[in-house]
Biopython code that builds the backbone (N, CA, C, O; Angstrom):
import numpy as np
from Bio.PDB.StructureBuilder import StructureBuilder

atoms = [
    (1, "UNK", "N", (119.458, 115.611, 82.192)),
    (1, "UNK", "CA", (119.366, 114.570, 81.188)),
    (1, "UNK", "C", (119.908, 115.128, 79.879)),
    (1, "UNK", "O", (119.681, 116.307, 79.610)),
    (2, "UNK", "N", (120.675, 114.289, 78.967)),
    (2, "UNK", "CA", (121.085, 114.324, 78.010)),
    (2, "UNK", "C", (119.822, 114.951, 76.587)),
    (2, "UNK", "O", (118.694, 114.459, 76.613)),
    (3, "UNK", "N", (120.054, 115.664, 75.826)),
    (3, "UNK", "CA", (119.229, 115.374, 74.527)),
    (3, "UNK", "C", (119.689, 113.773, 74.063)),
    (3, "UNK", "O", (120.682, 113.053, 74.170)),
    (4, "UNK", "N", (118.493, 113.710, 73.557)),
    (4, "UNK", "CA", (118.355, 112.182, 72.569)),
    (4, "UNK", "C", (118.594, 112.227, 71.278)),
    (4, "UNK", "O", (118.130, 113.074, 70.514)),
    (5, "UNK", "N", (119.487, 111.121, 70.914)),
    (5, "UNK", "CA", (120.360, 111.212, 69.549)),
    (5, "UNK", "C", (119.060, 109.863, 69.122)),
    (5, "UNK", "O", (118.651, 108.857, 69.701)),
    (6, "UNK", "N", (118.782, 110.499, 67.897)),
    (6, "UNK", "CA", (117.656, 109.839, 67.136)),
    (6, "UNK", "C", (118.192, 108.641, 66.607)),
    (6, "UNK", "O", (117.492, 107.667, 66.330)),
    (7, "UNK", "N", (119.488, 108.695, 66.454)),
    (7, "UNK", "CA", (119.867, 107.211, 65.278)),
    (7, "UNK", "C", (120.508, 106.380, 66.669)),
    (7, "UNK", "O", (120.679, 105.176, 66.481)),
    (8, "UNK", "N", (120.908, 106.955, 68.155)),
    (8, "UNK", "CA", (121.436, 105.600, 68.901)),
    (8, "UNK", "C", (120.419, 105.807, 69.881)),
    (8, "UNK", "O", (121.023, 105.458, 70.895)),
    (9, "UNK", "N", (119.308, 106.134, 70.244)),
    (9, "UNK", "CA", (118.525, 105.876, 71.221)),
    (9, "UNK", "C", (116.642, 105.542, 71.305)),
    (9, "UNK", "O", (115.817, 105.368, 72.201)),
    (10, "UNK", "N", (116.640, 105.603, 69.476)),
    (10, "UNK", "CA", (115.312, 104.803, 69.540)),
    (10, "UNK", "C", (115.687, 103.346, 69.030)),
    (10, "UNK", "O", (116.287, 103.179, 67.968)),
    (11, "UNK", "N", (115.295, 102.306, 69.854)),
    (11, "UNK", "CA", (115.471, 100.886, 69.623)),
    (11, "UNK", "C", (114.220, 99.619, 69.729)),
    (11, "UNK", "O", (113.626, 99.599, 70.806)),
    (12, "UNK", "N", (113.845, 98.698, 68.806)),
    (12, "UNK", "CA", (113.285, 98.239, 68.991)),
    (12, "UNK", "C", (112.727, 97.584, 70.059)),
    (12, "UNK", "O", (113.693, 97.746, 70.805)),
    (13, "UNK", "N", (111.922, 96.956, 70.752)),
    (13, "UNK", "CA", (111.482, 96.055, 71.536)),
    (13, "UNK", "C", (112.646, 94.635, 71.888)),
    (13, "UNK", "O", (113.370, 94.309, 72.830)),
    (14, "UNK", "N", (112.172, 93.878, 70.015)),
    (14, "UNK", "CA", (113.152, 92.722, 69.785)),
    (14, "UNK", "C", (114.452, 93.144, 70.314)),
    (14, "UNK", "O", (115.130, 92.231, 70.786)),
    (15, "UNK", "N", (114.901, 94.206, 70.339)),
    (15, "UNK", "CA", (116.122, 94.757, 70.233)),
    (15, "UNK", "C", (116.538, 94.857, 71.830)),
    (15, "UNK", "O", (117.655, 94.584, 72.270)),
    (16, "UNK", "N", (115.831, 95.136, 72.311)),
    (16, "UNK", "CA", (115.920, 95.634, 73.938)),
    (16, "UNK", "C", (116.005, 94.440, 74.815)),
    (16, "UNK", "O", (116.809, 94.298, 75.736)),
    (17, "UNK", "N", (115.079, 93.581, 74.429)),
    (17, "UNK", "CA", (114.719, 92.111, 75.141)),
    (17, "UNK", "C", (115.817, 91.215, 74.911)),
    (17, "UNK", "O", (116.020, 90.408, 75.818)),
    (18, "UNK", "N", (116.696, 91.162, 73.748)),
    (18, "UNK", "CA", (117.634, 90.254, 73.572)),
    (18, "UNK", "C", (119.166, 90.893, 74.361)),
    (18, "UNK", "O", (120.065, 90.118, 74.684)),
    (19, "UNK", "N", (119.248, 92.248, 74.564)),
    (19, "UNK", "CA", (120.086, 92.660, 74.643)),
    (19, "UNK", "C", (120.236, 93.984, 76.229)),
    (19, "UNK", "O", (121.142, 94.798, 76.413)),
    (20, "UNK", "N", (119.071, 93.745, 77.048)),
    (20, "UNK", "CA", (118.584, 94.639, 77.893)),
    (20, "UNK", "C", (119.674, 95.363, 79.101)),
    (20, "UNK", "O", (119.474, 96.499, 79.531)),
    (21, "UNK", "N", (120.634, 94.650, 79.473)),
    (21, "UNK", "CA", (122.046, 94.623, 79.939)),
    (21, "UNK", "C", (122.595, 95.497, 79.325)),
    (21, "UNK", "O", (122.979, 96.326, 80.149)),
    (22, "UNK", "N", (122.924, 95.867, 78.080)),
    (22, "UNK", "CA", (124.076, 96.512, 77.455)),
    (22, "UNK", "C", (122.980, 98.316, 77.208)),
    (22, "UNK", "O", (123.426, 99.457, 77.332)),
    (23, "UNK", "N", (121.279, 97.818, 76.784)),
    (23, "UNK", "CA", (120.659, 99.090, 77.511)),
    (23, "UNK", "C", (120.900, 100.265, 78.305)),
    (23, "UNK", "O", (121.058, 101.469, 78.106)),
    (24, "UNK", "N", (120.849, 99.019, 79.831)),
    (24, "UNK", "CA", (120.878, 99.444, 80.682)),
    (24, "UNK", "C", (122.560, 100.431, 80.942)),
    (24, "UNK", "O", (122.915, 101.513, 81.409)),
    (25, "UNK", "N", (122.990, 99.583, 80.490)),
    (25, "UNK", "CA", (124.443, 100.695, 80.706)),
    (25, "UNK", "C", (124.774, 101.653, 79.581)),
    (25, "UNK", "O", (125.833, 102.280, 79.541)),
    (26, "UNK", "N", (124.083, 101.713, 78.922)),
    (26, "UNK", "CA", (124.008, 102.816, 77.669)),
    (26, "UNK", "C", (123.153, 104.162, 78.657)),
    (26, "UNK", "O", (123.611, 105.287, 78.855)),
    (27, "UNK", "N", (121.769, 103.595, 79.176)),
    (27, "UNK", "CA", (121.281, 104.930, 79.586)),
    (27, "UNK", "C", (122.275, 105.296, 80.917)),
    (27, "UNK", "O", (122.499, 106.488, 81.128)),
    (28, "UNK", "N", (122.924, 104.182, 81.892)),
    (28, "UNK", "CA", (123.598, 105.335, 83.067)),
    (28, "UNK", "C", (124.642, 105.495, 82.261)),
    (28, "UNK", "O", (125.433, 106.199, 82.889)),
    (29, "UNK", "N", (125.055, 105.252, 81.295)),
    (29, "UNK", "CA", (126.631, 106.035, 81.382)),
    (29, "UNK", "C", (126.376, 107.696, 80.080)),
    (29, "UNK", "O", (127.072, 108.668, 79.785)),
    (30, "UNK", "N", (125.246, 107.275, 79.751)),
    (30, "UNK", "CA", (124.887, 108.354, 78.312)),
    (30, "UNK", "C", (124.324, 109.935, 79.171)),
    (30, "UNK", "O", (124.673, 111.109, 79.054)),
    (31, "UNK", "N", (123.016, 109.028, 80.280)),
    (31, "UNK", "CA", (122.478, 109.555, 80.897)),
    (31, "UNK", "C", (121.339, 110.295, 79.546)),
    (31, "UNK", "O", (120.751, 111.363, 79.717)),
    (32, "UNK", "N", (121.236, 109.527, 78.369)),
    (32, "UNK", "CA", (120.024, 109.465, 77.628)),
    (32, "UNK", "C", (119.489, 108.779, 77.347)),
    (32, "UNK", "O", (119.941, 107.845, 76.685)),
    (33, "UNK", "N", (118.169, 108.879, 77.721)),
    (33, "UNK", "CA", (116.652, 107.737, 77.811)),
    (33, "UNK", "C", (116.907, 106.566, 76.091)),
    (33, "UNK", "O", (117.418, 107.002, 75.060)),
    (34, "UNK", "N", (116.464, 105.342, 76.247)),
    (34, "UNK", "CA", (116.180, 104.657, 75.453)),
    (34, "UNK", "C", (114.694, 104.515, 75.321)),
    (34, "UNK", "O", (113.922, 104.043, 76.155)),
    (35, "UNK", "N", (114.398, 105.036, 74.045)),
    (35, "UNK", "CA", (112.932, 104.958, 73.720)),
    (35, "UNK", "C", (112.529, 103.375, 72.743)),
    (35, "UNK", "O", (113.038, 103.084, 71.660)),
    (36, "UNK", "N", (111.717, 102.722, 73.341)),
    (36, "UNK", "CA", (111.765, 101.546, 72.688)),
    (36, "UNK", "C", (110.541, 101.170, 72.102)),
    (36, "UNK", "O", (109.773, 100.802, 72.990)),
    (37, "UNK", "N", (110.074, 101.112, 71.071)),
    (37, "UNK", "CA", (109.627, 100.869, 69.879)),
    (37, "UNK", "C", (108.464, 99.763, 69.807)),
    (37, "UNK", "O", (108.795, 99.061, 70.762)),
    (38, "UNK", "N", (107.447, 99.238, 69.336)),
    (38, "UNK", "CA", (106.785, 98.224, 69.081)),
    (38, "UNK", "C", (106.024, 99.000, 67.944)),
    (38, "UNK", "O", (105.544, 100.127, 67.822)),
    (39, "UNK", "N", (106.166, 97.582, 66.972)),
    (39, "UNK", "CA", (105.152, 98.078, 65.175)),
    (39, "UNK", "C", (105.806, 99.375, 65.295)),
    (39, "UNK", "O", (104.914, 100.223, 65.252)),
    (40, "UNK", "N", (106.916, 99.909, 65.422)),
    (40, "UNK", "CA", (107.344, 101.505, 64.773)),
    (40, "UNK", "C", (106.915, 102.084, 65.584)),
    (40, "UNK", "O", (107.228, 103.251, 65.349)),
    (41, "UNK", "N", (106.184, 102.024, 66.728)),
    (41, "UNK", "CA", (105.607, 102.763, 67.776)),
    (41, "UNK", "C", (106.510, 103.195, 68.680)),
    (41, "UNK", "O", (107.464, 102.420, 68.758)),
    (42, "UNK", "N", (106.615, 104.610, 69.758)),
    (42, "UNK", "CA", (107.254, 103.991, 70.856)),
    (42, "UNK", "C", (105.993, 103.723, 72.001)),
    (42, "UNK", "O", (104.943, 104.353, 72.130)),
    (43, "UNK", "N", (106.341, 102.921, 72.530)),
    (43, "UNK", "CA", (105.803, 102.191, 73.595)),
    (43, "UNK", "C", (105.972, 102.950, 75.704)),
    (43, "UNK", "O", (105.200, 103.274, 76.606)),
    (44, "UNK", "N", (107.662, 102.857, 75.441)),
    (44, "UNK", "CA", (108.042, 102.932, 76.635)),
    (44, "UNK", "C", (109.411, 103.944, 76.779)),
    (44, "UNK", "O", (109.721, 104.308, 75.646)),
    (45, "UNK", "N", (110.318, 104.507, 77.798)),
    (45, "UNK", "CA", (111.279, 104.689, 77.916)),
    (45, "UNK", "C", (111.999, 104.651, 78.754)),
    (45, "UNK", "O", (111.847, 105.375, 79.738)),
    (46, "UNK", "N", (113.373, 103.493, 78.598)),
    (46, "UNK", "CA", (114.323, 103.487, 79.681)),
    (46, "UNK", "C", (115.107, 104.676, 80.507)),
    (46, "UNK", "O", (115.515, 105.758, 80.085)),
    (47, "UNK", "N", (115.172, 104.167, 81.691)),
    (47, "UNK", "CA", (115.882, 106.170, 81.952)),
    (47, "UNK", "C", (116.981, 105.305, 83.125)),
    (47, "UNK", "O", (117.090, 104.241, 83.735)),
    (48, "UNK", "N", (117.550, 106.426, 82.942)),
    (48, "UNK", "CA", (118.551, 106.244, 84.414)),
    (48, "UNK", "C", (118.150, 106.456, 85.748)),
    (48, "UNK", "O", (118.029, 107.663, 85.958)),
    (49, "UNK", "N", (117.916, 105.818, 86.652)),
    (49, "UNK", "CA", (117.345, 106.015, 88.061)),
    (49, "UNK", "C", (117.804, 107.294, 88.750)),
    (49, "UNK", "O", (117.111, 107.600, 89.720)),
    (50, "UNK", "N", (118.670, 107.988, 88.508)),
    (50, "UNK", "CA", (118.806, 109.416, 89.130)),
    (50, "UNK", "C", (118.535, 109.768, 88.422)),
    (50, "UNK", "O", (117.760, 110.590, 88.910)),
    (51, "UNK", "N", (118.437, 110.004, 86.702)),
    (51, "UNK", "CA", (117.883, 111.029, 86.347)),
    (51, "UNK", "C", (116.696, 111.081, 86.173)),
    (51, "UNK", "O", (116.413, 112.085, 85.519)),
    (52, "UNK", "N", (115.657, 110.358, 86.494)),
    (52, "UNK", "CA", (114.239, 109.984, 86.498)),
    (52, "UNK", "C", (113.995, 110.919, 87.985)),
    (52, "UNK", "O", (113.246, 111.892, 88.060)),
    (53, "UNK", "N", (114.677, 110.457, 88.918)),
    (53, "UNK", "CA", (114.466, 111.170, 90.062)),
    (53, "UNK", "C", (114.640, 112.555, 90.061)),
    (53, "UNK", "O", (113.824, 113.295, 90.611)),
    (54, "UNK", "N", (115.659, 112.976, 89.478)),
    (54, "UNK", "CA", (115.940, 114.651, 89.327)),
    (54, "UNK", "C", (115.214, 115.130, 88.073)),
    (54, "UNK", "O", (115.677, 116.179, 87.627)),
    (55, "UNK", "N", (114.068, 114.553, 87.319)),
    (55, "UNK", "CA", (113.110, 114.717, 86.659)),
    (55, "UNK", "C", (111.976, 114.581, 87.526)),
    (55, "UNK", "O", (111.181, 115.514, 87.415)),
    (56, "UNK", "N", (111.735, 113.891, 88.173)),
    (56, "UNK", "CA", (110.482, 114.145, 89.581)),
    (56, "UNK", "C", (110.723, 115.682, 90.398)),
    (56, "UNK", "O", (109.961, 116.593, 90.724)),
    (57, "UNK", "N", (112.260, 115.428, 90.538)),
    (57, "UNK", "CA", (112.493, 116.632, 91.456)),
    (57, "UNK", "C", (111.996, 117.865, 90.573)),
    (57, "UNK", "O", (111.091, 118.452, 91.166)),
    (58, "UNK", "N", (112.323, 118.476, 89.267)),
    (58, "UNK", "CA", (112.123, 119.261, 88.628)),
    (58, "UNK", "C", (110.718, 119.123, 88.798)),
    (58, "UNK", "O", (110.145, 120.018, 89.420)),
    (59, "UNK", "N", (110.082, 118.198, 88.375)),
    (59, "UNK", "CA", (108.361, 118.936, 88.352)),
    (59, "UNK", "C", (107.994, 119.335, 89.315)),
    (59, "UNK", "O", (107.562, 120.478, 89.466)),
    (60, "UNK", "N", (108.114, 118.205, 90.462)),
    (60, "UNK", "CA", (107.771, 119.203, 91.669)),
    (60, "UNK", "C", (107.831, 120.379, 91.876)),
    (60, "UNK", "O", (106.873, 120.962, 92.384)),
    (61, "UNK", "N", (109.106, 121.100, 91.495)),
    (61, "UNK", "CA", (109.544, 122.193, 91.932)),
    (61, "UNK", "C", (108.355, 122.756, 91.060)),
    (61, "UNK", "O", (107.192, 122.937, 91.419)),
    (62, "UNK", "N", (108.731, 122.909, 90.253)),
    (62, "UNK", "CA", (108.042, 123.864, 88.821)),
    (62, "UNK", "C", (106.517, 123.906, 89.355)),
    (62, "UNK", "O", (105.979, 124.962, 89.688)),
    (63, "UNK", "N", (105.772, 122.444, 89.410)),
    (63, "UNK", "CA", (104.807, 122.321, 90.123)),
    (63, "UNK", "C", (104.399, 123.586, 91.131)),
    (63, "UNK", "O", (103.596, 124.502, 90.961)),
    (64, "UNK", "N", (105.277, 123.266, 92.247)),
    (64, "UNK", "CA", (105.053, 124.813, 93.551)),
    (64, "UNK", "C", (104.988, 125.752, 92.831)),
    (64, "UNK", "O", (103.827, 126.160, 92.806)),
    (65, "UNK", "N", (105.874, 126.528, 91.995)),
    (65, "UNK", "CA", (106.277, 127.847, 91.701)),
    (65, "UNK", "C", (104.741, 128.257, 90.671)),
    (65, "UNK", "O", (104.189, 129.357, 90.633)),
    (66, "UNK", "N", (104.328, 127.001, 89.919)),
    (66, "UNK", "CA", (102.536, 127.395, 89.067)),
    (66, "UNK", "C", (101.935, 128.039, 90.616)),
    (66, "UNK", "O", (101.652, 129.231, 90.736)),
    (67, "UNK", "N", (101.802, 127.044, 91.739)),
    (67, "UNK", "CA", (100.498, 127.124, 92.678)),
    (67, "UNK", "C", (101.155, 128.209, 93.231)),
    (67, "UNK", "O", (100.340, 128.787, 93.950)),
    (68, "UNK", "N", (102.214, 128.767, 93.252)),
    (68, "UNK", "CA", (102.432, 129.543, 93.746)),
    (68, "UNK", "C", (102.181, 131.081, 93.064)),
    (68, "UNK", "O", (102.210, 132.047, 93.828)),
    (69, "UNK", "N", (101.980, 131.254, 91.882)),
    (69, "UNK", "CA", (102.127, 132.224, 91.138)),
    (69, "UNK", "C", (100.464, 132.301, 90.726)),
    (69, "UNK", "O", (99.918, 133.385, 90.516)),
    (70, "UNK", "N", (99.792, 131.089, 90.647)),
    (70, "UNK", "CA", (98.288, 131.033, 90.904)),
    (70, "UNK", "C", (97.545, 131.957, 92.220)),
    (70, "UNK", "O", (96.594, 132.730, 92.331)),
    (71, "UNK", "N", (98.669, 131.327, 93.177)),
    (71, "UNK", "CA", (97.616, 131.986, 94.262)),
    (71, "UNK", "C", (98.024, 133.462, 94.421)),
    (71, "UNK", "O", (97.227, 134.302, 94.838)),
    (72, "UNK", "N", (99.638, 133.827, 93.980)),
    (72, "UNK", "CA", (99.749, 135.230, 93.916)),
    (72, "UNK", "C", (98.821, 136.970, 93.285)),
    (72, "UNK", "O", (98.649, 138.159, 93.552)),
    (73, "UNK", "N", (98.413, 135.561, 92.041)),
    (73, "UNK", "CA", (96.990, 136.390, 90.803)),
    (73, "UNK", "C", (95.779, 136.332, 91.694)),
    (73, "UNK", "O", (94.888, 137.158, 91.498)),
    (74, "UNK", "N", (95.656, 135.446, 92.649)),
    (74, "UNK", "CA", (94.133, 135.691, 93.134)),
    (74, "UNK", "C", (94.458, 136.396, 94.293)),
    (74, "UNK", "O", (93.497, 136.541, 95.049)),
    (75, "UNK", "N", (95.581, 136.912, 94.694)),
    (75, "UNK", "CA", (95.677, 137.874, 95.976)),
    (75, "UNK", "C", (95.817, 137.140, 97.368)),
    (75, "UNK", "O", (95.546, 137.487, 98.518)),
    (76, "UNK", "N", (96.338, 136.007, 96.824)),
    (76, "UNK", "CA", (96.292, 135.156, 98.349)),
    (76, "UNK", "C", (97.785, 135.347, 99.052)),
    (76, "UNK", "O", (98.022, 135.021, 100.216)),
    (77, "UNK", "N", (98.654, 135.875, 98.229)),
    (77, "UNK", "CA", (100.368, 135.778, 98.265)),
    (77, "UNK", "C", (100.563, 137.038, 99.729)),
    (77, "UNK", "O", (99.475, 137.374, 100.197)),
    (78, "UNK", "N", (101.483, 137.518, 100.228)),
    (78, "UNK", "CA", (102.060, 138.175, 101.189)),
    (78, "UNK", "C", (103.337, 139.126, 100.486)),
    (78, "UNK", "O", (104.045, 138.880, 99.510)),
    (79, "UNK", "N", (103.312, 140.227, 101.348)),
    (79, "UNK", "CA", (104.631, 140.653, 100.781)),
    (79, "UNK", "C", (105.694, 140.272, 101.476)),
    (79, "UNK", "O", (105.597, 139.902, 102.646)),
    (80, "UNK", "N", (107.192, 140.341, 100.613)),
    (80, "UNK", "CA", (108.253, 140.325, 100.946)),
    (80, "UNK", "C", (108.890, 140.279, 102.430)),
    (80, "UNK", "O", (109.576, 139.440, 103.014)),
    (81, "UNK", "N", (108.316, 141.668, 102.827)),
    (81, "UNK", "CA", (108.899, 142.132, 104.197)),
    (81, "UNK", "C", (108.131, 141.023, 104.931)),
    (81, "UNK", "O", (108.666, 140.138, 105.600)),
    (82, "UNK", "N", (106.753, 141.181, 104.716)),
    (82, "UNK", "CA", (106.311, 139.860, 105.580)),
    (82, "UNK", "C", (106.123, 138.889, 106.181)),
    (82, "UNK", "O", (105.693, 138.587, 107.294)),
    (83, "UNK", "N", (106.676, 138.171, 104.902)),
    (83, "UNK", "CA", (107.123, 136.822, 104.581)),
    (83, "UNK", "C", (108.447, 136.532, 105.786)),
    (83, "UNK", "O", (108.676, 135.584, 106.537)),
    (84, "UNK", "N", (109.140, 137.834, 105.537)),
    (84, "UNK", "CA", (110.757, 137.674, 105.831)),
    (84, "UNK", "C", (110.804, 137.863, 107.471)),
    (84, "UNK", "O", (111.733, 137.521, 108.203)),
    (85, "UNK", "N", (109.367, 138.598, 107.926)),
    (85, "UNK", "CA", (109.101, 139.199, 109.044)),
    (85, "UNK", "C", (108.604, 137.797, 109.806)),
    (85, "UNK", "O", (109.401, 137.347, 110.630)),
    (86, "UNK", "N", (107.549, 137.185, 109.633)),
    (86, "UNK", "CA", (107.326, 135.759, 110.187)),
    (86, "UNK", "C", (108.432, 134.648, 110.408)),
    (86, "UNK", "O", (108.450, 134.005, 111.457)),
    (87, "UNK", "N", (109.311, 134.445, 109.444)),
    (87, "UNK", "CA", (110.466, 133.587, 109.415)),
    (87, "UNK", "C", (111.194, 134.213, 110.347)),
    (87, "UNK", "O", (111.552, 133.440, 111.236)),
    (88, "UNK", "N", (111.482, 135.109, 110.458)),
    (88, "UNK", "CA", (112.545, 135.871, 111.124)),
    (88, "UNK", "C", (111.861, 135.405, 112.465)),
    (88, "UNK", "O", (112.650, 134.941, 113.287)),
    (89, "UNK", "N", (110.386, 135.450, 112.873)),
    (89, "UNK", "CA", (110.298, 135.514, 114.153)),
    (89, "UNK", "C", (110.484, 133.824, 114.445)),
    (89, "UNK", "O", (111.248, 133.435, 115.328)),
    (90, "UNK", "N", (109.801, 133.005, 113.712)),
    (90, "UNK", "CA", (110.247, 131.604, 113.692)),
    (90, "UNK", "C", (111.182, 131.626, 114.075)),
    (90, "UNK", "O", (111.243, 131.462, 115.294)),
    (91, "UNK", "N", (112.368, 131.817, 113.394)),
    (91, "UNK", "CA", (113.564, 131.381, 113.593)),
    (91, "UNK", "C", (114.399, 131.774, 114.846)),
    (91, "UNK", "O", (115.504, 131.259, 115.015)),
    (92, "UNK", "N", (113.869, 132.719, 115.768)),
    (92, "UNK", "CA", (114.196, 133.651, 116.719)),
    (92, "UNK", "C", (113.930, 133.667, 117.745)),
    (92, "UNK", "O", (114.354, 134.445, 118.600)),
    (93, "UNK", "N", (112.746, 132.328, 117.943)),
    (93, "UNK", "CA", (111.998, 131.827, 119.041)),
    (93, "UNK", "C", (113.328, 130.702, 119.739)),
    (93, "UNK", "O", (113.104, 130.034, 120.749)),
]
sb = StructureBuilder()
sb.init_structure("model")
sb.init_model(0)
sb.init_chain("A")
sb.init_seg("    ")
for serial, (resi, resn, name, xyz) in enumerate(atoms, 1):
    if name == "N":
        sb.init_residue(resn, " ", resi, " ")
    sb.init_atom(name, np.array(xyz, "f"), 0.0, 1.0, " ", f" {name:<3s}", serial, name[0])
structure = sb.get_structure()
């Protein structure tokens, strides 16, 4: 995903609703989120459907690699050779 340019991608509500079409092709072709506004607030943000998804994908990942580095500190993890030693036999069957 793009960084967000402060003066073309926060937009009002009024602004979004009259005009939601030309939005929408601002965030796939920018591939940066429209943050949209109510009373000066933001409310919500438009995104591009792949990059929303390859923003799921990223947490996930990141996600594993915490539980993974969690369970490494409490001694639950395996070593290397190990690891490489089980797969190996998996894969060999």
């Amino acid at each position: 995903m793009q960084r967000l340019k402060i003066d073309q991608d926060i937009k009002p509500l009024s602004e979004v609703r009259t005009g939601i079409a030309t939005f929408i092709k601002q965030v796939h072709d920018t591939k940066r989120p429209v943050i949209i506004t109510q009373h000066g607030k933001s409310v919500a943000v438009l995104l591009d459907a792949r990059e929303y998804e390859a923003m799921q994908e990223n947490i996930e990942l990141l996600t594993d690699i915490q539980m993974s580095l969690n369970q490494l500190e409490k001694g639950a993890g395996i070593s290397h050779k190990d690891a490489k030693e089980k797969v190996l036999k998996r894969v060999l069957k």
